[in-house]
C-alpha positions as CSV (number, residue, x, y, z in Angstrom):
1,X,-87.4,-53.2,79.1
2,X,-85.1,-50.4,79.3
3,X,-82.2,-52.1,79.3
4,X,-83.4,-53.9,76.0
5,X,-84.1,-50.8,74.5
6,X,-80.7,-49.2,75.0
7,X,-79.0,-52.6,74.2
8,X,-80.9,-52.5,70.7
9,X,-79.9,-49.0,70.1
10,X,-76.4,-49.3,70.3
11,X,-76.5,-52.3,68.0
12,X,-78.4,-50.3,65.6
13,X,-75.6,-47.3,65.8
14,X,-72.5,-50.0,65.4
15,X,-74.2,-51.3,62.5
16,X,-74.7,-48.1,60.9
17,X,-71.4,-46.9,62.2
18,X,-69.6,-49.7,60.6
19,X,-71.3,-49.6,57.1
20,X,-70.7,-45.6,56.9
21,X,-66.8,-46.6,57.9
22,X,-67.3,-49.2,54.9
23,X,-68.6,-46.5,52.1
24,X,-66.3,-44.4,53.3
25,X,-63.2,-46.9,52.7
26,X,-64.6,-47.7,49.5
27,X,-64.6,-44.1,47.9
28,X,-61.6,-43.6,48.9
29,X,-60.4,-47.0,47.3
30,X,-62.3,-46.1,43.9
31,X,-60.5,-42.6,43.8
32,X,-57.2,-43.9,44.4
33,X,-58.2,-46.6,41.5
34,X,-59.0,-43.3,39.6
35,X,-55.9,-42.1,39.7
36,X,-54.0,-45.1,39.5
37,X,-55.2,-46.8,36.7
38,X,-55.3,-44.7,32.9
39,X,-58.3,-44.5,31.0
40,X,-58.4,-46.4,28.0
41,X,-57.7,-43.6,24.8
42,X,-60.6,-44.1,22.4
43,X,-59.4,-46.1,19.3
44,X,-59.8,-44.8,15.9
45,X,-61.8,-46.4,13.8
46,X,-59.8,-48.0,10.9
47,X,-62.8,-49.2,8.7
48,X,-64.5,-47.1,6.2
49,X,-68.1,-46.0,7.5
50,X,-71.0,-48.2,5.9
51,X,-73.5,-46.1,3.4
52,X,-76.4,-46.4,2.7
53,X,-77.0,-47.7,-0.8
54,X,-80.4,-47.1,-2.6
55,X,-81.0,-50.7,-3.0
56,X,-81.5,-50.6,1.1
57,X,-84.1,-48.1,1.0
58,X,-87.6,-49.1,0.3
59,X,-89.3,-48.6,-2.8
60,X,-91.9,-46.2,-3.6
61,X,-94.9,-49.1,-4.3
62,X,-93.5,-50.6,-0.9
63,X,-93.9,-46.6,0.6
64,X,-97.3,-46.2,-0.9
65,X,-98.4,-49.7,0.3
66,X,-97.5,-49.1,3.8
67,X,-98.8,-45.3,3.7
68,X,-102.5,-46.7,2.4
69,X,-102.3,-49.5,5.4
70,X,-101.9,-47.0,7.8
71,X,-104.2,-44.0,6.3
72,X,-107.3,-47.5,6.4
73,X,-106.0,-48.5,9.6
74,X,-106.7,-45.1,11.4
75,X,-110.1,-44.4,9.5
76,X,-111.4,-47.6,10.6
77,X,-110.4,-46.7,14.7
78,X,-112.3,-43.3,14.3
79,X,-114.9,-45.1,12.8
80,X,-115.0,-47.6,15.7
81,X,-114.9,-44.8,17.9
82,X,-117.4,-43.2,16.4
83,X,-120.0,-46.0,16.8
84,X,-119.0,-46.3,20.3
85,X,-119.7,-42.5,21.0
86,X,-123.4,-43.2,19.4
87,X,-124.0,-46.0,21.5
């Protein structure tokens, strides 16, 4: 029993040995690839920038619309909250 547990040890520190070893290889192979290979230089953008026109924005009917859906939408969750309270 012994014997199996010192056999299972070592296999456990070969196997972390040998993936530590790997890590270790492979930082060092990402900072030489650091310094080996240039990053790119960011490109300049060559087309105007996009504004906004007016036509895009939404109208002031559509504004009040969606204000009025909200303002009914939360009265009628207090309201249902209400009547739950009571119960």
């Amino acid at each position: 029993m012994s014997e199996l547990l010192s056999q299972a040890a070592q296999l456990m520190l070969v196997g972390m040995g040998a993936v530590i070893i790997f890590l270790c290889l492979l930082v060092v192979a990402m900072s030489v690839m650091k310094r080996l290979i240039p990053t790119p230089e960011p490109v300049a953008s060559t087309q105007p920038s996009v504004e906004s026109n007016s036509s895009d924005a939404a109208s002031p009917a559509v504004l009040a619309a969606i204000s009025a859906a909200v303002h009914r939408y939360r009265q009628g969750k207090k309201a249902a909250n209400n009547k739950e309270k009571l119960q």
